[in-house]
C-alpha positions in Angstrom: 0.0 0.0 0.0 1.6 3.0 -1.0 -0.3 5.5 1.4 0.5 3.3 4.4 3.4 5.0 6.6 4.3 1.6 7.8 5.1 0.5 3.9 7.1 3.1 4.0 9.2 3.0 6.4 9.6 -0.7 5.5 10.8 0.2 2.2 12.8 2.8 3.5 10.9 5.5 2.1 9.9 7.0 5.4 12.4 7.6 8.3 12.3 6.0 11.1 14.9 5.0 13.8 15.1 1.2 13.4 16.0 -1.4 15.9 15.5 -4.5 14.7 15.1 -5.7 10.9 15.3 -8.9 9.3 13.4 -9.9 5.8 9.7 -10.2 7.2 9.5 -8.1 10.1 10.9 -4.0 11.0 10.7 -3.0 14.2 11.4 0.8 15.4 10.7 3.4 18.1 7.0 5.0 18.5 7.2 8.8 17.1 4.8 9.4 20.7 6.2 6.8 23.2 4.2 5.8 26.0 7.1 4.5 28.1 11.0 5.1 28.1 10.9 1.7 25.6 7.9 2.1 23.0 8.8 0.8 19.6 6.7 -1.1 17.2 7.3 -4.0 15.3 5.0 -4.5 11.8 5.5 -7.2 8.8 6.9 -5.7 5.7 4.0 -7.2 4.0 0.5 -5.0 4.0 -1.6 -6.5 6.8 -4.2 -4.1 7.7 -5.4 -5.5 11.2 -5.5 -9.1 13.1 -9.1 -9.5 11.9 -7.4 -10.0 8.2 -4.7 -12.4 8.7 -4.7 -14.9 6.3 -4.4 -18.4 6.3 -0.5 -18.7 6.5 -0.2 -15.3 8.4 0.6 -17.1 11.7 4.3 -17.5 10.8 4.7 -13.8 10.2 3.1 -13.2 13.7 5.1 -15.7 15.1 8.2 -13.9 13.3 6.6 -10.5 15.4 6.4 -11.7 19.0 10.5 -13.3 18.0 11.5 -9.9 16.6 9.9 -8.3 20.0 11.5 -10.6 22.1 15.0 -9.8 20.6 14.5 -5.8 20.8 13.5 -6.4 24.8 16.8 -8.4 24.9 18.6 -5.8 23.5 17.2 -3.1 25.5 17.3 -5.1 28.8 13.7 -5.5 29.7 13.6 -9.2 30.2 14.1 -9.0 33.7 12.3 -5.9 34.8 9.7 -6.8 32.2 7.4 -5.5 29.4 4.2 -5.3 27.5 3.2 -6.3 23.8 -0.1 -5.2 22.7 -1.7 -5.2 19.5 -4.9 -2.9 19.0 -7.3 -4.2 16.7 -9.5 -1.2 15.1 -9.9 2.5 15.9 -11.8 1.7 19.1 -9.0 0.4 20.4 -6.6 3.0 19.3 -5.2 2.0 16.0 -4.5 4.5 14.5 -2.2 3.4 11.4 -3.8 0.5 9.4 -1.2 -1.9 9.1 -0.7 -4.5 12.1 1.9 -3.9 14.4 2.7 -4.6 18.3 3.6 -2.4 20.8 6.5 -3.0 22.9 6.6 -1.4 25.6 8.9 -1.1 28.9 11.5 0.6 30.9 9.6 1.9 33.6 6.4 -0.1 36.2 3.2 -0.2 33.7 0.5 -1.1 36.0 -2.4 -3.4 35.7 -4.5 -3.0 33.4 -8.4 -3.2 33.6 
């Protein structure tokens, strides 16, 4: 999708500071962080929310939650933990129409509910 600023940034036609890139999956920091730690990690392929995943789209999720894991390695949040969320839909707060997860840490997040 050419309009999407997450297909940009995946083909490098957007800027954005990158930690973590391999051939499926980009991850790099929030432009309006909610924590010390907020960066997001998308596919490079167009996938506009969880609600269309396709039938093979499992691995690339998979490849999402392994790309997270690696950034909260890097940034030392293992032990002091974190938080992946992935909003489905403008209710929830997506605002950008292509899938990504939130990873988010560096500081106490507190329960949620």
């Amino acid at each position: 999708m050419e309009q999407c600023i997450f297909c940009q940034i995946a083909q490098k036609k957007s800027p954005a500071e990158i930690e973590y890139e391999d051939a499926d999956v980009i991850a790099f920091w929030d432009i309006a962080p909610k924590a010390p730690v907020h960066i997001l990690v998308i596919p490079k392929k167009h996938i506009e929310r969880l609600s269309t995943l396709q039938p093979g789209d499992e691995i690339i999720l998979g490849k999402m939650v392994m790309a997270a894991q690696k950034v909260a390695e890097k940034k030392k949040l293992v032990d002091g933990g974190f938080r992946l969320i992935i909003n489905q839909g403008r209710e929830s707060g997506q605002i950008v129409p292509h899938l990504h997860l939130h990873l988010i840490g560096g500081r106490a997040l507190g329960k949620m509910g």
